[in-house]
C-alpha positions as CSV (number, residue, x, y, z in Angstrom):
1,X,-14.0,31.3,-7.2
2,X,-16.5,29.2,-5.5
3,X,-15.0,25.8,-3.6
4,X,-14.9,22.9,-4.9
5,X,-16.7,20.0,-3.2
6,X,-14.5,16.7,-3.2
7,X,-17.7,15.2,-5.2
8,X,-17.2,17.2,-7.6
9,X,-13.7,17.6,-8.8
10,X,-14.3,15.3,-11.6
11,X,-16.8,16.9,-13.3
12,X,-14.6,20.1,-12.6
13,X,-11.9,18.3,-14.6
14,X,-14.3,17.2,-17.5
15,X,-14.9,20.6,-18.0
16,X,-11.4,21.5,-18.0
17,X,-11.7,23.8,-15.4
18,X,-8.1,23.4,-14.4
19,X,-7.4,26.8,-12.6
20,X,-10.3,26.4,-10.4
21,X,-8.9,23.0,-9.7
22,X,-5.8,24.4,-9.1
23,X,-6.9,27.3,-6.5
24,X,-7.8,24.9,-4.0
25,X,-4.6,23.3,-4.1
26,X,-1.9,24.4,-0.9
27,X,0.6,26.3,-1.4
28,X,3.9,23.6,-0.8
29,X,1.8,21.5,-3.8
30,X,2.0,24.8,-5.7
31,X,5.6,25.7,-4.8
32,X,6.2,22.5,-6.4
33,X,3.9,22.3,-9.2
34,X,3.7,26.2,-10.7
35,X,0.3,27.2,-12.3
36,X,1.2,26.8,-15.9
37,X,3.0,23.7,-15.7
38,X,0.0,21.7,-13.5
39,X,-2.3,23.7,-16.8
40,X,-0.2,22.1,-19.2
41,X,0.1,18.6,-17.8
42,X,-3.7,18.6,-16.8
43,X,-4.4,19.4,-20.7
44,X,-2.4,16.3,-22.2
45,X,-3.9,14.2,-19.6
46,X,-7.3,15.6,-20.4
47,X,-6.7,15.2,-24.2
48,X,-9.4,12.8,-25.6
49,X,-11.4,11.6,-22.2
50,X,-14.9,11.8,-22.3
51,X,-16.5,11.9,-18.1
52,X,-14.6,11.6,-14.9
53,X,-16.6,9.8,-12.5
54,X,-16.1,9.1,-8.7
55,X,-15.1,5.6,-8.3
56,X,-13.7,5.5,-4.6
57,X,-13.0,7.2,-1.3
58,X,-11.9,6.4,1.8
59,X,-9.8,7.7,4.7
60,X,-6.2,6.8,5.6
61,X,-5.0,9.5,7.7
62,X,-7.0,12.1,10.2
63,X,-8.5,15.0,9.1
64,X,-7.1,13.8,5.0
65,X,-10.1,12.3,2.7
66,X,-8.5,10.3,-0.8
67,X,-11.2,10.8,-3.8
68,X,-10.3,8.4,-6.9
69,X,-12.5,9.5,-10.6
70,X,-12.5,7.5,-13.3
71,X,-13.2,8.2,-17.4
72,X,-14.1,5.2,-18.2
73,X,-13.7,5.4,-22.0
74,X,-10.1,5.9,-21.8
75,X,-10.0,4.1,-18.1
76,X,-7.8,7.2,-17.1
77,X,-7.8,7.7,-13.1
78,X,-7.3,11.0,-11.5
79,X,-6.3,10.8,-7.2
80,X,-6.9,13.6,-5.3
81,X,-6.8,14.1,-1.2
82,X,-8.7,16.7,0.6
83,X,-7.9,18.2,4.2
84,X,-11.5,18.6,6.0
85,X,-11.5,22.2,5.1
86,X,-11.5,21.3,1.8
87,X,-8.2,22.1,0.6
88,X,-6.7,20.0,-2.2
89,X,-3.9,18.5,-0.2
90,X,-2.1,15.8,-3.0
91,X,-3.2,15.5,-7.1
92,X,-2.3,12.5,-8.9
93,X,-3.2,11.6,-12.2
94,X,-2.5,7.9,-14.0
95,X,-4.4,4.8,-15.1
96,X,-7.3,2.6,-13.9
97,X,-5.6,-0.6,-14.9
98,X,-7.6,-4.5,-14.6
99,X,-5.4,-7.8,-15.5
100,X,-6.8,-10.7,-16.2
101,X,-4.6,-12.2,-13.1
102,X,-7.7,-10.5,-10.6
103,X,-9.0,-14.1,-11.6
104,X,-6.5,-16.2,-9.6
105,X,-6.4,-17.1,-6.7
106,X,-3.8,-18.9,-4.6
107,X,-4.7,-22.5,-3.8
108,X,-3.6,-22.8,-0.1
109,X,-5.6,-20.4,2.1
110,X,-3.6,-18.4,4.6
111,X,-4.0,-16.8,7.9
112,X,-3.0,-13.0,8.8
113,X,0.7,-13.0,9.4
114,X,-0.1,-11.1,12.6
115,X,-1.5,-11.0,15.7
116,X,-3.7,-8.1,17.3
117,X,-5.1,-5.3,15.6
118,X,-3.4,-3.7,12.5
119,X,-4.7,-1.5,9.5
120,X,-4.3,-1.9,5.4
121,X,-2.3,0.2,4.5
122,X,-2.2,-0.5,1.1
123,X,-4.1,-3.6,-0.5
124,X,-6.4,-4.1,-2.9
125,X,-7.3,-4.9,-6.6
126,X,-7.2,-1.3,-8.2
127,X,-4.3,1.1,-8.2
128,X,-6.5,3.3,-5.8
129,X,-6.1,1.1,-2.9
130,X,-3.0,-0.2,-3.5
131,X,0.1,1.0,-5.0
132,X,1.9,-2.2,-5.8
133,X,-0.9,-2.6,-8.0
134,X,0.3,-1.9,-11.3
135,X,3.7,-4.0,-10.6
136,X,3.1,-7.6,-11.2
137,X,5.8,-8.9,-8.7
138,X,4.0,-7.3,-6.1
139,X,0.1,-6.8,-7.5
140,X,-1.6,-8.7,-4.6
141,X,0.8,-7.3,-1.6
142,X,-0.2,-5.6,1.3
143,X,1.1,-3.4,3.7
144,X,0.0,-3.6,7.1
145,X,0.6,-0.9,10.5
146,X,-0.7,-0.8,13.7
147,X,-2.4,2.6,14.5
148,X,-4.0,3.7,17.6
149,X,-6.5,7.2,17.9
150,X,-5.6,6.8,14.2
151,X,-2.0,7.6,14.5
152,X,0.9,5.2,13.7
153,X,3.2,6.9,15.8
154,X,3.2,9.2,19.3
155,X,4.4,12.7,18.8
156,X,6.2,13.6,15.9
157,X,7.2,10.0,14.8
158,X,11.2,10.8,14.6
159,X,12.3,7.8,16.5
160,X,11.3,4.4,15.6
161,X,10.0,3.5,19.2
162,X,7.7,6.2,18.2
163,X,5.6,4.1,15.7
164,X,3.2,1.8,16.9
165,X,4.1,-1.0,14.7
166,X,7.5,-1.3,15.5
167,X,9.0,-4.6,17.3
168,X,5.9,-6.4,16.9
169,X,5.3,-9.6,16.1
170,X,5.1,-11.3,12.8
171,X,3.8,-14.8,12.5
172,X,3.8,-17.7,9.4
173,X,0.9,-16.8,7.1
174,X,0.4,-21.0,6.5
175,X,2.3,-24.0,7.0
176,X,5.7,-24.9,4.9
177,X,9.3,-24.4,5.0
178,X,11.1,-21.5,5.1
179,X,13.6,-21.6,1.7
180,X,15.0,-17.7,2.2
181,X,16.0,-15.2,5.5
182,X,17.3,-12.2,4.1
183,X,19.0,-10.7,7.2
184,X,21.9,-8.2,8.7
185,X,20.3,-5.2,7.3
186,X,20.0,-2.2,9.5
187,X,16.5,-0.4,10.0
188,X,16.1,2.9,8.4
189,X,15.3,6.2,10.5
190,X,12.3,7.3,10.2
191,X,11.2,8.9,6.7
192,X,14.4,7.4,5.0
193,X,14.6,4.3,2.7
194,X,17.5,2.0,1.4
195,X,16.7,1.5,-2.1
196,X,19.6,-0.6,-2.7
197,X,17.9,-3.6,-0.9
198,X,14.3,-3.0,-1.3
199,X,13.4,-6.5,0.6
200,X,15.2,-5.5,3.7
201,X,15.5,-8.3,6.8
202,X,12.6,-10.5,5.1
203,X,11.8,-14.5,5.2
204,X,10.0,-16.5,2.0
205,X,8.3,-19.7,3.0
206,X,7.1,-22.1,0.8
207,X,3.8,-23.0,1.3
208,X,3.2,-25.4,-2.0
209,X,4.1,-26.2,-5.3
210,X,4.4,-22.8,-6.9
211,X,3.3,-20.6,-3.4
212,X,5.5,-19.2,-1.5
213,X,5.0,-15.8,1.0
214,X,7.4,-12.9,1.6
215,X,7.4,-11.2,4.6
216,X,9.8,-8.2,4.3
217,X,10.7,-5.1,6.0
218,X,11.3,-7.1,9.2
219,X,13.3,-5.4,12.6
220,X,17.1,-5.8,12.2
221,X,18.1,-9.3,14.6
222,X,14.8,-10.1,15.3
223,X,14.7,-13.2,12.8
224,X,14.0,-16.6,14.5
225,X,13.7,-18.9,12.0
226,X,16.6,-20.7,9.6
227,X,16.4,-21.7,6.0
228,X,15.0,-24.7,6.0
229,X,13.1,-25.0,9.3
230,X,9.2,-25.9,9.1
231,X,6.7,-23.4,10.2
232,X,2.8,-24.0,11.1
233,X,0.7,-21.2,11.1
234,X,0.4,-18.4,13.4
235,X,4.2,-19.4,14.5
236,X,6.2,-15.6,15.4
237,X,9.0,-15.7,13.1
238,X,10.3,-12.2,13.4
239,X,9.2,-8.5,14.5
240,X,8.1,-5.4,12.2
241,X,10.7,-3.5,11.1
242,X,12.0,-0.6,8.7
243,X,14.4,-2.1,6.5
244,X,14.9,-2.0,2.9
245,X,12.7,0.0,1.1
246,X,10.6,1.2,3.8
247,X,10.4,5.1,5.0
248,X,8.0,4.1,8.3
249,X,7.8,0.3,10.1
250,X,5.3,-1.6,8.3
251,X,4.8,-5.3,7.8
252,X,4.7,-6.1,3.5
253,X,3.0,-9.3,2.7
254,X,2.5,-11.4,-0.6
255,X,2.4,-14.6,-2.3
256,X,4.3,-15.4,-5.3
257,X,4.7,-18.2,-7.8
258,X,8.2,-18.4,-7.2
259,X,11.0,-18.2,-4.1
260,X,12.8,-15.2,-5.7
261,X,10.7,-11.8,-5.2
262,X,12.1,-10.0,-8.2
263,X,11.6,-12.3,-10.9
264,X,8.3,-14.0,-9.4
265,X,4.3,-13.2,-9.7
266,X,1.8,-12.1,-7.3
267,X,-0.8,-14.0,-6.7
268,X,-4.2,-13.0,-5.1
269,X,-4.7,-14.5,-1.6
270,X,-7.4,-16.5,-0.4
271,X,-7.8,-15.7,3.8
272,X,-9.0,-18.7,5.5
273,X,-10.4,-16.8,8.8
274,X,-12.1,-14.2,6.6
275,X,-15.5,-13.9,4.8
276,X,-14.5,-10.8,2.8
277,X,-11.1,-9.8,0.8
278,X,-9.2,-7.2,2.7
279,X,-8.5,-4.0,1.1
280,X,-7.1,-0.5,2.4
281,X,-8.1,1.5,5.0
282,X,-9.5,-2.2,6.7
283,X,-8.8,-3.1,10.1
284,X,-7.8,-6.1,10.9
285,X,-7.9,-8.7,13.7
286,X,-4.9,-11.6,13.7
287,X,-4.7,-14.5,16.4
């Protein structure tokens, strides 16, 4: 079979080409995902789309290239990541979804709740670039890491000392008064999540009438600010952590339109020190 250039997987999949497609893939993806079940789940998601077109690619990890491909008659959205030799490395298939909440903005404009150089993660307004995308608690979030030689982490990233992001400093996104600490909640090892307190160690401030941030996933102790104290911006409130639902330190970031994350809505964020709207694979400068 002749190899299939990352280009071209969607027109591959139009055709309905799906053993081809699923030749390139590894073999752990295939030891998970057996030929004729991948043939039968490609079909149904197949059924009734017209052309898959490249929408997006980017890069989030060395020598690992993400391809999104959309049909947009039936906005169906096929996510796919190549290794540089050209091996099919991850397959996803799901929906290219748009809400008519991409049309609000929050009122206040906010700083980066960080200082130095960090990297998005995940962020954006499509499902693509951002998984919390579909999830309207958390539509406009963003995850953020510090990477260096485009690692996270030195050497095989089993300690939490190993990942660059870890211990450093988080800082108010905006002025207001901090309404919510959620603290005492140990950081996860590396690779392993607590899915029983998704939040982790994480602080809401409220910024304005119906704004308030959440800054979650923060270092176990490293909280410096009480309910009820008044931040400005660029104040360090706490360090990155790897609580909650978090498998590798990372800082999540979001506004909402209320103080309690699970039953509030996103809201897209207007930056104040940037001309452009960040999105993943960005990196970003704080101060």
């Amino acid at each position: 079979m002749s190899v299939i250039y990352p280009e071209e997987l969607g027109m591959y999949f139009t055709q309905g080409k799906f053993e081809e497609i699923y030749s390139q893939t590894l073999k752990g993806y295939q030891d998970v995902m057996p030929l004729e079940q991948f043939k039968r789940e490609a079909g149904q998601f197949h059924e009734g789309t017209g052309d898959f077109k490249l929408f997006k690619h980017n890069q989030l990890e060395p020598a690992v290239q993400r391809y999104s491909y959309v049909d947009y008659q039936t906005m169906r959205m096929i996510t796919a990541a190549f290794s540089i030799e050209r091996d099919i490395v991850g397959l996803q298939f799901g929906m290219f979804e748009k809400f008519e909440t991409d049309e609000v903005y929050t009122e206040k404009e906010y700083v980066l709740p960080f200082r130095a150089e960090w990297f998005v993660l995940w962020g954006g307004d499509n499902s693509f670039w951002n998984y919390h995308y579909p999830h309207s608690s958390q539509r406009y979030a963003y995850d953020f890491i510090i990477k260096k030689d485009g690692r996270p982490y030195d050497g095989d990233g089993r300690r939490l000392t190993d990942h660059y992001s870890y211990g450093e400093a988080v800082t108010a996104p905006g002025a207001g008064t901090v309404v919510k600490v959620y603290d005492g909640i140990a950081d996860n090892a590396p690779f392993s999540m607590n899915m029983e307190e998704p939040q982790g160690n994480a602080i809401v401030i409220r910024h304005a009438e119906n704004e308030y941030s959440l800054l979650a996933h923060l270092k176990a102790g490293s909280i410096l600010v009480d309910e009820g104290e008044s931040v400005r911006p660029g104040d360090i409130i706490a360090e990155c952590g790897n609580s909650g639902a978090s498998d590798t330190p990372h800082l999540h970031f979001h506004v909402m339109d209320a103080p309690v994350p699970e039953k509030a809505l996103s809201i897209r964020i207007r930056f104040e020190e940037l001309k452009f709207e960040p999105k993943q694979g960005d990196t970003l400068r704080g101060e």
